[in-house]
N, C-alpha and C positions, 0 to 999 in steps of 0.2 A: 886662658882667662879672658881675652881680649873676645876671642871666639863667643863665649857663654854672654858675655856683658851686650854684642851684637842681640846674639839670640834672644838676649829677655827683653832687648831695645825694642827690637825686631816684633817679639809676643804682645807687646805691650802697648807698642802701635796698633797691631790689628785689635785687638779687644779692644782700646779707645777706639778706634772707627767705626766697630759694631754697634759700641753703645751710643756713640753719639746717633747712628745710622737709626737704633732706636726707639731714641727721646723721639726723631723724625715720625714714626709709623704706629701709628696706637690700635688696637684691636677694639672695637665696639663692639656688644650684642642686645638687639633689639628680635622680642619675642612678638613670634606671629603666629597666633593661634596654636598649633600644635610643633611648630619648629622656633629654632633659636639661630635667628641670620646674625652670620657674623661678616665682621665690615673691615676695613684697614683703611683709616685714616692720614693721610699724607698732609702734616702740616707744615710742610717747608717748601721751599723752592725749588727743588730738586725731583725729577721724575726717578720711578723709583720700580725694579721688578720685584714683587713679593711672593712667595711661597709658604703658604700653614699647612701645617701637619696636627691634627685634634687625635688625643688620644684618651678616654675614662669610660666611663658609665650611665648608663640610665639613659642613653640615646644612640640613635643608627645614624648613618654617615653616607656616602657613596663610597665603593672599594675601588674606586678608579683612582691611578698614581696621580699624588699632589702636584702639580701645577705652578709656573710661577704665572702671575697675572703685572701687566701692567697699571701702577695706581700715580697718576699723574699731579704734579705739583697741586696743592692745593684743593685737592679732590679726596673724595667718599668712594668707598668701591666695596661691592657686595664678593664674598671672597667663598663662602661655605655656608651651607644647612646643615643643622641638625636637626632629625627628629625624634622629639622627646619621647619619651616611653611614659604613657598615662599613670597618671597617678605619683610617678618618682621626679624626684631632684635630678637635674643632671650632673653630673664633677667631670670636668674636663681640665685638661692643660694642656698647654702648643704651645708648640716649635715654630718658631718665626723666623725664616729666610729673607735677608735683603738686601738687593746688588743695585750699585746702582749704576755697575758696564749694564747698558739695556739691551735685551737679547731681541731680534726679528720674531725669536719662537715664543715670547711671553704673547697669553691670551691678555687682549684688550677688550673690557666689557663697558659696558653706558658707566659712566661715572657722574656721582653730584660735584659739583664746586663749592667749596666751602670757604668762609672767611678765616684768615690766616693773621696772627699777630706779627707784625713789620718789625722791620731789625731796630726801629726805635720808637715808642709812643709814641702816634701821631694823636693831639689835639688842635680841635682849630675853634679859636675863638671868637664869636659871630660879634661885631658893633652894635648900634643901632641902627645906624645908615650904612647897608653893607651893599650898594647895587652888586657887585663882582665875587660874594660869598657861595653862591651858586657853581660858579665853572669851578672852584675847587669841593663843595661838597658834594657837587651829582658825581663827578667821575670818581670821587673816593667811595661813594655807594654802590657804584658799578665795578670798583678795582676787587681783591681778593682781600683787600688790609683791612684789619678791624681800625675801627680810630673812634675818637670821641667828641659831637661841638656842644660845645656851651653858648649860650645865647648870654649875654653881660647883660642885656637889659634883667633876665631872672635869677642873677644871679652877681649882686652886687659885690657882696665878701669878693669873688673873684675877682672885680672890673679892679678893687680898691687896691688887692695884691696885685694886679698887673702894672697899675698906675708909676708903682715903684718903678719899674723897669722902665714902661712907655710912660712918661709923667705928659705926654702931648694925646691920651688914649682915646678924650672924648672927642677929638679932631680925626679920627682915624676913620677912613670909609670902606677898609678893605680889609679882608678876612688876617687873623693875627695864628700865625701857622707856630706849633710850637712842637720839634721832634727829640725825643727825649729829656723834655724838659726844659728845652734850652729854645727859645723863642728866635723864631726867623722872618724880622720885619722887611726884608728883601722879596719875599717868598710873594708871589701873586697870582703864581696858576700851577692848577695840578703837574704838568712837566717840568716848573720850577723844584715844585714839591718834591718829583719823584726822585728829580737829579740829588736835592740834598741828602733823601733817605740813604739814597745809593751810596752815598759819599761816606757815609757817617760812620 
């Protein structure tokens, strides 16, 4: 009994780490002209070997043995073509492999870098007088993190809800960094920033 209970412990773990593995790796397909590129998207933190297997109708393929490719944190990667067959729909379904032991023998191709959602909301709330708003918003547009700023002078309803919290808000000259929700008046430069994401 104790055996079996291991066993489905055991089953039960690896299928939750497949799936969560995943949520991690999304398939896109953007149509070019007469084929149908398909992509694997990596939106997490983690690099990642993937492997597709396409298998239907109403398009050709290459017959060369699938492949894993390496698709690196936060990155786009072109994975397989298909070419359609004029005039029909294609139907396809795949099989999606994903390790994330990284192998030497995974193909590594050009990859895009895409914006990735951070383990907490990042919003940053701009003053009026903000000289220091800048060192935290350029490198959060050069980082990989989506995040959102609001500017309080266009956007009063905001300033009036902040006021509750910061009642000193119209005195304030520095950007009001807020990660999931929870406002971080300490916070003054993006490596601040990044330490509390980290944390949270």
């Amino acid at each position: 009994m104790l055996l079996r209970a291991s066993l489905f412990l055991l089953l039960f773990l690896s299928i939750s780490t497949l799936s969560a593995q995943k949520d991690k790796i999304k398939i896109v397909e953007e149509k070019i002209a007469n084929r149908l590129a398909l992509y694997a998207v990596n939106e997490s933190e983690t690099d990642y070997d993937v492997m597709i297997t396409v298998s239907g109708t109403n398009f050709r393929q290459s017959k060369g043995k699938s492949r894993f490719f390496r698709v690196p944190q936060a990155s786009k990667v072109h994975l397989k073509n298909l070419i359609l067959t004029k005039g029909k729909l294609p139907q396809y379904t795949y099989e999606l492999v994903i390790n994330d032991s990284l192998s030497r023998r995974a193909l590594r191709k050009p990859f895009t870098n895409i914006k990735i959602a951070p383990k907490a909301l990042i919003t940053i709330y701009v003053p009026e007088n903000c000289p220091t708003c800048d060192s935290i918003i350029n490198p959060l547009k050069a980082s990989r993190y989506k995040f959102t700023s609001i500017v309080l002078a266009d956007r009063p309803e905001v300033k009036k809800g902040l006021k509750m919290v910061l009642p000193k808000i119209d005195s304030i000259q520095k950007p009001i960094v807020s990660l999931g929700g929870k406002i971080f008046p300490e916070v003054e430069s993006y490596e601040q920033l990044m330490e509390e994401l980290n944390n949270n």
